[in-house]
N, CA, C and O atoms as a DFTB+ gen file, in Angstrom:
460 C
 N C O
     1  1      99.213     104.663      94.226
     2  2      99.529     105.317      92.974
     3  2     100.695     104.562      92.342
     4  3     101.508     104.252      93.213
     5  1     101.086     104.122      91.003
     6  2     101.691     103.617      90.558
     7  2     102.894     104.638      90.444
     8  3     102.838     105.854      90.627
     9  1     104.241     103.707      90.023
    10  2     105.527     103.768      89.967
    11  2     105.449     105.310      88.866
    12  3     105.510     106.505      89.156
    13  1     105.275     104.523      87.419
    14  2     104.625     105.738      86.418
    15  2     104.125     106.928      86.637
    16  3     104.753     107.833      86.088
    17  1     103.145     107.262      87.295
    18  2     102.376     108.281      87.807
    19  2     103.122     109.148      88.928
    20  3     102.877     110.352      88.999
    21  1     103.934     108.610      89.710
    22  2     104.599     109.230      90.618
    23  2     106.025     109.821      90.125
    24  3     106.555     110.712      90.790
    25  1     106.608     109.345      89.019
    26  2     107.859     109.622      88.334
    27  2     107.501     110.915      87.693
    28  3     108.137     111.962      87.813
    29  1     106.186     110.697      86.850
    30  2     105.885     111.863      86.432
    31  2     105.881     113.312      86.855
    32  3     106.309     114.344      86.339
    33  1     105.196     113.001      88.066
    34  2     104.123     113.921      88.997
    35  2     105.425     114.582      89.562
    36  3     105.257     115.720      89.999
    37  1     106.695     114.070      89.631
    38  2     107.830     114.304      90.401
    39  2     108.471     115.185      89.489
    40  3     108.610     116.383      89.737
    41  1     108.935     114.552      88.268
    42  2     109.194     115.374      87.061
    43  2     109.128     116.543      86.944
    44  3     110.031     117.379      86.987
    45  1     107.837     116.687      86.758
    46  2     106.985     117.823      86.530
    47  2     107.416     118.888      87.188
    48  3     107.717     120.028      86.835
    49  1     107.386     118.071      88.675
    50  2     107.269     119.593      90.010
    51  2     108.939     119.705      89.915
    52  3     109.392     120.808      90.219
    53  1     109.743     118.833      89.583
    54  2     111.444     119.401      89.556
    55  2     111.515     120.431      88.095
    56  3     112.399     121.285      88.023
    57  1     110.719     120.292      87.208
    58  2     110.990     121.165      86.107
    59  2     110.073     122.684      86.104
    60  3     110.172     123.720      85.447
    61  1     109.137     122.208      87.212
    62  2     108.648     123.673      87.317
    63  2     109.054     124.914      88.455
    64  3     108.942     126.140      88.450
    65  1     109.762     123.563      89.748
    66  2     110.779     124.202      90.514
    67  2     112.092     124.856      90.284
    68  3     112.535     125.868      90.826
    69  1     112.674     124.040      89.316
    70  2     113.567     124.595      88.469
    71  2     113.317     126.053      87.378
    72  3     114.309     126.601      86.896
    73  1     111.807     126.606      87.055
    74  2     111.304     127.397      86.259
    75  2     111.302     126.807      84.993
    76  3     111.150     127.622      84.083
    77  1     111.448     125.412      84.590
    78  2     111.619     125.032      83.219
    79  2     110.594     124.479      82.460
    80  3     110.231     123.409      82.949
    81  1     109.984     124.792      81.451
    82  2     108.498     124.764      80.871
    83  2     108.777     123.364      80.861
    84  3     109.882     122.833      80.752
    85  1     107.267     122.631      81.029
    86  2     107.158     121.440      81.534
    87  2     106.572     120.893      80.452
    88  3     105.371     121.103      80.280
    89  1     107.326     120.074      79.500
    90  2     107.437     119.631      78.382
    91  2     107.350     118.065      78.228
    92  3     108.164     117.822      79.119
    93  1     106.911     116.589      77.690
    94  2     107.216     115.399      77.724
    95  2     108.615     115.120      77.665
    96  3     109.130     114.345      78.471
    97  1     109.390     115.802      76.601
    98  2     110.778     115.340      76.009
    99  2     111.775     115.955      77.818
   100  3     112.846     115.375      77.998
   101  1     111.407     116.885      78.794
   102  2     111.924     117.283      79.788
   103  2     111.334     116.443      81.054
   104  3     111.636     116.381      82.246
   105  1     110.542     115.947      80.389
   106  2     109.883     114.901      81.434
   107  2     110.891     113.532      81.185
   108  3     111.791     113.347      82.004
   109  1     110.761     112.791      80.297
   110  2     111.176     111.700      79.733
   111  2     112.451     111.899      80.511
   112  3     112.659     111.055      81.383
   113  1     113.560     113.085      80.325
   114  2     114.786     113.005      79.924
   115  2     115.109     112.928      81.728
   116  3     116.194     112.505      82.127
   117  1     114.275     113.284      82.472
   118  2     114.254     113.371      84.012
   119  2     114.634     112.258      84.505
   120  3     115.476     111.952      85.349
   121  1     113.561     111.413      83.568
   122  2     112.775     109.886      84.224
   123  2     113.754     109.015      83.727
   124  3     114.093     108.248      84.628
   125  1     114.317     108.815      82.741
   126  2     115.390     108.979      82.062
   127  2     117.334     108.802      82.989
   128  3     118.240     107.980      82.858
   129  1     117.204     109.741      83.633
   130  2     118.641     110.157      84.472
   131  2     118.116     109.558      85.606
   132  3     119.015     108.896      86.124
   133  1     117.097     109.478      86.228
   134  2     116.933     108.879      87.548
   135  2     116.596     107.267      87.252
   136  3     116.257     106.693      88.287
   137  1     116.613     106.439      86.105
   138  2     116.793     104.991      86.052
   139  2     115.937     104.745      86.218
   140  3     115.868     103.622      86.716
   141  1     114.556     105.467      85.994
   142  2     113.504     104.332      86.322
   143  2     112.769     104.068      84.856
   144  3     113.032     104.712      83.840
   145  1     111.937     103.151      84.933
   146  2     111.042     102.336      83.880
   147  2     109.920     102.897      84.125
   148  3     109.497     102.600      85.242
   149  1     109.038     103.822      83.338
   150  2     107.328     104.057      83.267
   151  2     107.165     103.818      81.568
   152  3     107.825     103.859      80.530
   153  1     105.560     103.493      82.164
   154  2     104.675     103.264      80.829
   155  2     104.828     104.767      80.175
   156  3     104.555     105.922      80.503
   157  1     105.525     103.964      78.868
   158  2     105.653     105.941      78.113
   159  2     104.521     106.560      77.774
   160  3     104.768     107.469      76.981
   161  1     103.319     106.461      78.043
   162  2     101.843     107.597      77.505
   163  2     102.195     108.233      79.025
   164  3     101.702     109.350      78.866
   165  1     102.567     108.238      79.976
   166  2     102.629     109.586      81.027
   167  2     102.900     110.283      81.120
   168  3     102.286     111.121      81.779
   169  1     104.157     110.547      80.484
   170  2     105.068     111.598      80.230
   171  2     104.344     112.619      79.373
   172  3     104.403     113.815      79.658
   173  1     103.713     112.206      78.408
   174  2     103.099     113.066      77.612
   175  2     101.460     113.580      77.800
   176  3     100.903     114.451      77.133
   177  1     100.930     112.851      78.801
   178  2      99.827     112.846      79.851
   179  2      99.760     113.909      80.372
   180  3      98.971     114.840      80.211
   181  1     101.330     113.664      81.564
   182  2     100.911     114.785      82.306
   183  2     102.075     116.317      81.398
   184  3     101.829     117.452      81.804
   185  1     102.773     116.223      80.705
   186  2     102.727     117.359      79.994
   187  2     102.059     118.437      79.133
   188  3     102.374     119.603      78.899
   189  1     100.830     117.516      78.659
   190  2      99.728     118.558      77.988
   191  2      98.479     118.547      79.329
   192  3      97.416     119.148      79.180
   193  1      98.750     117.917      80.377
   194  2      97.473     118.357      81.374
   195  2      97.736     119.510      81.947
   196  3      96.901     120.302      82.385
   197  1      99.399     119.670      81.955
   198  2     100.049     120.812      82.433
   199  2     100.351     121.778      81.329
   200  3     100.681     122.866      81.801
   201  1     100.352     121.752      80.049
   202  2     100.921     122.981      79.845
   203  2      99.898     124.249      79.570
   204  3     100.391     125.347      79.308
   205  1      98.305     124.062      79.640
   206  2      97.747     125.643      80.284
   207  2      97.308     125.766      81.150
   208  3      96.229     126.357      81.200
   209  1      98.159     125.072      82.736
   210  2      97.669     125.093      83.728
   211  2      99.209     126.023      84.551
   212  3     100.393     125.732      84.382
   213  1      98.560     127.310      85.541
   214  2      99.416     127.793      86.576
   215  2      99.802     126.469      87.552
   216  3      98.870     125.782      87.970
   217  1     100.978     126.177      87.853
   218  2     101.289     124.744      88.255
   219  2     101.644     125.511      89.539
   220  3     101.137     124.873      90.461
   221  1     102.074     126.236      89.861
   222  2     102.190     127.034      91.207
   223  2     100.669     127.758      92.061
   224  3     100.572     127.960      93.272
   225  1      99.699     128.016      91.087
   226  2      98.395     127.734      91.728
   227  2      97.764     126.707      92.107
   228  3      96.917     126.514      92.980
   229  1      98.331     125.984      91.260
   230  2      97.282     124.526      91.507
   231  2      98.000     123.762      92.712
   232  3      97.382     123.010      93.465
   233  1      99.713     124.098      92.850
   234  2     100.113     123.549      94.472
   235  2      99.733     123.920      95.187
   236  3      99.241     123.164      96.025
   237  1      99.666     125.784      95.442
   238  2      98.734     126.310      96.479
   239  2      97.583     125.847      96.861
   240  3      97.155     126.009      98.003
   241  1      96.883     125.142      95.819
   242  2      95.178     125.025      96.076
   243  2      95.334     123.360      96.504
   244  3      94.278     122.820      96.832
   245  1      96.303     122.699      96.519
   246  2      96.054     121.272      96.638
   247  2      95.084     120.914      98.393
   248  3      95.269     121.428      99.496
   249  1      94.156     119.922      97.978
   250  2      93.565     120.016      99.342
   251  2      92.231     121.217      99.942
   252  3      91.671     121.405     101.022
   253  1      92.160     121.743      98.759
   254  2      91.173     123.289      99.326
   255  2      90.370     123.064      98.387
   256  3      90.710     123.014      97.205
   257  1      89.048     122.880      98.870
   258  2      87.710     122.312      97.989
   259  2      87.302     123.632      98.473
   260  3      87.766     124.494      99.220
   261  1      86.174     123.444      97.706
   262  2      84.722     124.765      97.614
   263  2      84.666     125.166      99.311
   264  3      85.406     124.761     100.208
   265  1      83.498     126.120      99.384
   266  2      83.204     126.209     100.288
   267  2      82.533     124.862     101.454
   268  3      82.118     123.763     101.088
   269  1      82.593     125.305     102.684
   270  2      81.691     123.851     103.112
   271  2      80.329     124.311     102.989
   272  3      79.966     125.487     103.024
   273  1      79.641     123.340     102.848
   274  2      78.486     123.426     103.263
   275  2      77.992     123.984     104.738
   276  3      78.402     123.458     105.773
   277  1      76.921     125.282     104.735
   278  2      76.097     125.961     105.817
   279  2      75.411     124.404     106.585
   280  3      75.528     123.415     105.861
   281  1      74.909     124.232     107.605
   282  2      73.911     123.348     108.041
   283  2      72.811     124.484     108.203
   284  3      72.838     125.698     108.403
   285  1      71.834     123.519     108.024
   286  2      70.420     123.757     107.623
   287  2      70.440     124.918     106.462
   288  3      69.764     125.927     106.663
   289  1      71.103     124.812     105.410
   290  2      71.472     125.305     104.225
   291  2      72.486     126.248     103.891
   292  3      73.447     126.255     104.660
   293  1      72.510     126.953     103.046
   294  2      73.237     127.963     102.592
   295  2      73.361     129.252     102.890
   296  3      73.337     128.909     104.072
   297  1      73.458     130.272     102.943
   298  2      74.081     131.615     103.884
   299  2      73.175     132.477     102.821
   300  3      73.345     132.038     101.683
   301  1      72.403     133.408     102.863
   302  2      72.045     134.690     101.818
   303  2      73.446     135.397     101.319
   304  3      74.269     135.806     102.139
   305  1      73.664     135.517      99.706
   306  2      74.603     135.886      99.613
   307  2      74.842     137.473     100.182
   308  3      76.029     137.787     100.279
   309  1      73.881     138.473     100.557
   310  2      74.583     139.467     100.727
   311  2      74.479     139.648     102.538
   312  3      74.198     140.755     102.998
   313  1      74.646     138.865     103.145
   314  2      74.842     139.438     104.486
   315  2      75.154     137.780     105.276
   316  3      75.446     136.719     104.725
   317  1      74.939     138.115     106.864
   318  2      75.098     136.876     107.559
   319  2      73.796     135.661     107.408
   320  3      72.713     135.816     106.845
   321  1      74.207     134.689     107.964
   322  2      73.306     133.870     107.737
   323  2      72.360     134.146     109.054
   324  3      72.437     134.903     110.023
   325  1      71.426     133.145     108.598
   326  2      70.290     133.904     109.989
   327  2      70.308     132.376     111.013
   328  3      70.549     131.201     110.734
   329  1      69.884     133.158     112.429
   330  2      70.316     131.754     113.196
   331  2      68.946     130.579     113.018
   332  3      67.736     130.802     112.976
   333  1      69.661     129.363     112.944
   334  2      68.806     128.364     113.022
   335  2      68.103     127.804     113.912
   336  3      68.569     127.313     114.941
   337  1      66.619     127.828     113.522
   338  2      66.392     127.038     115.122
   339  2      66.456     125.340     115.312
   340  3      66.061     124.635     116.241
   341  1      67.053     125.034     114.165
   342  2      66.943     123.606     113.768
   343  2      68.097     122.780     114.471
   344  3      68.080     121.611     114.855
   345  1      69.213     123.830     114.533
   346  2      70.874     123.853     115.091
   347  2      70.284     122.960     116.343
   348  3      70.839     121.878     116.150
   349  1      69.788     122.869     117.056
   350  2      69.357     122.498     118.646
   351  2      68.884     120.810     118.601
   352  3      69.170     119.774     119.201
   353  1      67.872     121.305     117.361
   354  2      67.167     119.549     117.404
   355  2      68.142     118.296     116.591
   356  3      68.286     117.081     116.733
   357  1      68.825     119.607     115.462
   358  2      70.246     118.315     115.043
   359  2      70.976     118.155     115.864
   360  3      71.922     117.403     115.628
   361  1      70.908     118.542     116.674
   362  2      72.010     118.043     118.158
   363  2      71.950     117.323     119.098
   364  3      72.805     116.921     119.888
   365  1      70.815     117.148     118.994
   366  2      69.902     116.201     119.895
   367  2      69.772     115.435     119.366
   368  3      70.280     114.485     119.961
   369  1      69.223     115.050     118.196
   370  2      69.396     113.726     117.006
   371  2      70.277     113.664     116.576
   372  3      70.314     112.832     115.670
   373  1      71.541     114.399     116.845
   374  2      72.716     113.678     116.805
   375  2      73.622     112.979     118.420
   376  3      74.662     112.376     118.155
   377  1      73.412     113.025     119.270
   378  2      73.191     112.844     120.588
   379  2      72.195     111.559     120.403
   380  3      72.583     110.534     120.964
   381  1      71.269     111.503     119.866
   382  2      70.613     110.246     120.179
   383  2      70.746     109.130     119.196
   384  3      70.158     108.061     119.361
   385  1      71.537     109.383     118.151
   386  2      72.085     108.555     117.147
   387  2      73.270     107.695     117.885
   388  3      73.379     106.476     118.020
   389  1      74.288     108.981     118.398
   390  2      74.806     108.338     119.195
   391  2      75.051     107.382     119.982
   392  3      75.953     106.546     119.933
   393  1      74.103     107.540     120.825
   394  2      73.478     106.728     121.953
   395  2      73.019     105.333     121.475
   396  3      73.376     104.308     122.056
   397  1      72.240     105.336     120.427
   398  2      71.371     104.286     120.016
   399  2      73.027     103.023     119.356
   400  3      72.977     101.794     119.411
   401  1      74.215     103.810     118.835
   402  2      74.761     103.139     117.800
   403  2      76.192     102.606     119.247
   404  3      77.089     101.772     119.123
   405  1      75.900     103.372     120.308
   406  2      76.773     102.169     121.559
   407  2      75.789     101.275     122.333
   408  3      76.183     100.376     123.076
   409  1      74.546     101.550     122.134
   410  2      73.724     100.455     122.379
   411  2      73.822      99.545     121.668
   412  3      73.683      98.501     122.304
   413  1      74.076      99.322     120.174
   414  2      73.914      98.526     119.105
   415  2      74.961      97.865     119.708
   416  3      74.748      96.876     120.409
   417  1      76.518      98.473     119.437
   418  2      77.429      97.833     119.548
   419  2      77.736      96.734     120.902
   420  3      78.560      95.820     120.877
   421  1      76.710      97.149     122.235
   422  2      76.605      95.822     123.577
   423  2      75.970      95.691     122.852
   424  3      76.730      94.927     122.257
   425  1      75.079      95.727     122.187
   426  2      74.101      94.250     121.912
   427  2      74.448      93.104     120.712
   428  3      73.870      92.045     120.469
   429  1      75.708      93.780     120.010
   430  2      76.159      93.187     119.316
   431  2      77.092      92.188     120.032
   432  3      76.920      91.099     119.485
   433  1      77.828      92.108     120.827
   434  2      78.858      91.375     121.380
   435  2      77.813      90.848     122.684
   436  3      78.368      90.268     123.616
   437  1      76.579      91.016     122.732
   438  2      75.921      90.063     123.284
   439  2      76.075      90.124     125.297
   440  3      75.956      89.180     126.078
   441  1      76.356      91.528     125.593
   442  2      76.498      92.022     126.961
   443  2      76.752      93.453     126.827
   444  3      77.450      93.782     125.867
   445  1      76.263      94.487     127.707
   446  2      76.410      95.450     127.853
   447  2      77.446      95.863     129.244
   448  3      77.783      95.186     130.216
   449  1      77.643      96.751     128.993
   450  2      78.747      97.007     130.402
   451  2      78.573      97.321     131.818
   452  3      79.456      97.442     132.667
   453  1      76.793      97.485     132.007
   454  2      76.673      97.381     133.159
   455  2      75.569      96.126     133.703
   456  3      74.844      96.208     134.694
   457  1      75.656      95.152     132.909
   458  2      74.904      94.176     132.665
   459  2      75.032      93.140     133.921
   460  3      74.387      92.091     133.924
């Protein structure tokens, strides 16, 4: 991540830690007192990406995607999911994927280990 982008991103979270509406001209004036040099379109970047966004939700959520994905699909929304009988044979073809891809790798270096 560039110099720019990180001055900002820093900015931001000291003016919203501070409770202070997160503005370009409060951005600038940050970036500004701490001596550093950014390309000036950031400042004003990340001030209108932020100003109708909860910036204290969006830290909470950093890192937390959707749900995961069910194997062998998705769950019925109104109750539990039902058991798979598929769960057994992906395990086994995953077990034999396995197997096949440390075979690859002796046969790649041209000896196996009990050779």
């Amino acid at each position: 991540m560039a110099i720019s982008e990180l001055t900002s991103i820093y900015s931001a979270l000291i003016l919203h830690d501070n409770e202070v509406t997160v503005t370009e001209d409060k951005i600038n004036a940050l970036i500004k007192a701490a001596g550093v040099n950014v390309e000036p379109f950031w400042p004003g970047l990340f001030a209108k990406a932020l100003s109708n966004v909860n910036i204290a939700s969006l830290i909470c959520k950093v890192g937390v995607g959707g749900p995961a994905p069910a194997a062998g699909g998705t769950a019925p929304a109104g109750g539990a999911a039902p058991a798979s009988t598929a769960a057994p044979a992906e395990e086994k073809n995953k077990e034999q994927a396995k197997k096949e891809e440390s075979e690859k790798s002796d046969d790649d270096m041209g000896f196996g280990l009990f050779d």
